[in-house]
C-alpha positions in Angstrom: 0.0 0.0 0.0 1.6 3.1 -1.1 2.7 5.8 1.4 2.4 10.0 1.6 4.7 11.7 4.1 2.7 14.8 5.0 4.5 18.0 4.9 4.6 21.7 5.3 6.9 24.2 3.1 7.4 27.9 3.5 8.0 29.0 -0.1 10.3 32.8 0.5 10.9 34.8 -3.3 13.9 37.3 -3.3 14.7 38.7 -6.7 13.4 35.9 -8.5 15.0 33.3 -6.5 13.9 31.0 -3.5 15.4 30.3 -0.4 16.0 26.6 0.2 18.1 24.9 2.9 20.7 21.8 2.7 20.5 19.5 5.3 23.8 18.6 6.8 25.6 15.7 5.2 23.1 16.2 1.9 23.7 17.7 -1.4 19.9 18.0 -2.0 18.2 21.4 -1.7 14.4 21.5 -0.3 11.8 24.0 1.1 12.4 25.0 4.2 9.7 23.1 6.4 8.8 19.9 7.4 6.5 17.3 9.2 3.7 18.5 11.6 3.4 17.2 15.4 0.4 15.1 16.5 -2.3 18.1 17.0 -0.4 20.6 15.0 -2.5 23.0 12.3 -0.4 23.7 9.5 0.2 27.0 10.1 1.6 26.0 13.6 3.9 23.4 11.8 4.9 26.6 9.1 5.8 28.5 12.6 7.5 26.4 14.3 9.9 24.7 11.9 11.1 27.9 10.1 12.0 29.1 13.5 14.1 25.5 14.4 15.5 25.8 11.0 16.2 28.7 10.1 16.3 30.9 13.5 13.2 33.5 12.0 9.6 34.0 13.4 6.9 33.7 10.3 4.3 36.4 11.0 1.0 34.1 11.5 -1.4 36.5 10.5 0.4 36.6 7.2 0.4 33.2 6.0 -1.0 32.2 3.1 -1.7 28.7 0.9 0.5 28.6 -2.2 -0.7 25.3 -2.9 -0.2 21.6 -2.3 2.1 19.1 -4.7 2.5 15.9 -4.8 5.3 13.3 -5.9 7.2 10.5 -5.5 9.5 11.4 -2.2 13.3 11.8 -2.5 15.5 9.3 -1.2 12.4 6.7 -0.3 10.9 3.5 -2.3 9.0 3.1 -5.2 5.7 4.2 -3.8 6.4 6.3 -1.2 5.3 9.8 -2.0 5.4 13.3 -0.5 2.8 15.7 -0.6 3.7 19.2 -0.1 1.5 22.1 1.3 3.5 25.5 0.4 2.7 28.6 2.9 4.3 32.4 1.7 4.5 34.5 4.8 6.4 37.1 5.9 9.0 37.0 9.1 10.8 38.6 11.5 14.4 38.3 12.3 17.6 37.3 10.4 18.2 34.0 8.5 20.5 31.6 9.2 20.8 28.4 9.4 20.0 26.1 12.6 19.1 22.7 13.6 19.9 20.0 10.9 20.2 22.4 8.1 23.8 23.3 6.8 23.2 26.0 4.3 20.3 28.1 3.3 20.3 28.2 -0.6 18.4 30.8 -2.9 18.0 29.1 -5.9 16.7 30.1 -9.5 14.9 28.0 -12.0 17.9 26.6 -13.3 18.9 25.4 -10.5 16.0 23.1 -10.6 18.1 20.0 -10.9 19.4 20.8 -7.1 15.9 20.0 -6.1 13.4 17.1 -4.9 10.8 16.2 -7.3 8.1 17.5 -5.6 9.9 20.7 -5.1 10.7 20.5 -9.2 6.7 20.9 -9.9 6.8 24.2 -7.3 9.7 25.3 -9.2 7.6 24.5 -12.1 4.6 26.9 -11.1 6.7 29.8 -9.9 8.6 29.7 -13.0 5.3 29.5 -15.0 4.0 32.2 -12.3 7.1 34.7 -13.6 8.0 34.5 -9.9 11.3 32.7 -10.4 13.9 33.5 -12.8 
């Protein structure tokens, strides 16, 4: 029986590029985020792993569904998929990497190839969205 990890993205634009992190020991690049705690909305997964990760507080009242993608996870079995729900939002403090995450990344489309799948079909839409050049 096939598998979805559930998880939650904060998707941050800068001059046509988006921030991504690299996990230590990794040479993949993903959106910042990750896997919600039993009871957890996903805006108070959004909150709380952008602040573990990358040491910044997302503004609740500003968070808003970019959407939800789905595909087959990176780095699991034939089956095993990931579905993504991508928050925008603004935040408060300074970047910088914490927790398990190495680097922080911005990215452009051609970076794509740096990338999970699922986080090649966001790519995708902001690209198609002019968002990302």
């Amino acid at each position: 029986m096939p598998t979805v990890i559930d998880k939650i993205a904060w998707i941050h634009i800068a001059n046509g590029h988006i921030l991504t992190a690299r996990s230590k020991g990794k040479n993949t690049c993903y959106l910042p985020g990750g896997k919600r705690d039993p009871g957890e909305t996903d805006s108070e997964t959004l909150v709380r792993e952008i602040q573990e990760e990358l040491t910044v507080q997302i503004k609740p009242e500003t968070i808003k569904l970019f959407g939800a993608f789905e595909a087959q996870a990176h780095d699991k079995s034939e089956g095993v998929t990931v579905k993504m729900s991508c928050y925008t939002g603004e935040f408060a403090g300074g970047l910088s990497p914490a927790s398990e995450i190495e680097d922080l990344v911005w990215l452009s489309y051609a970076d794509k190839d740096r990338v999970s799948v699922v986080c090649q079909l966001i790519f995708d839409k902001l690209y198609e969205m002019e968002l990302l050049i």
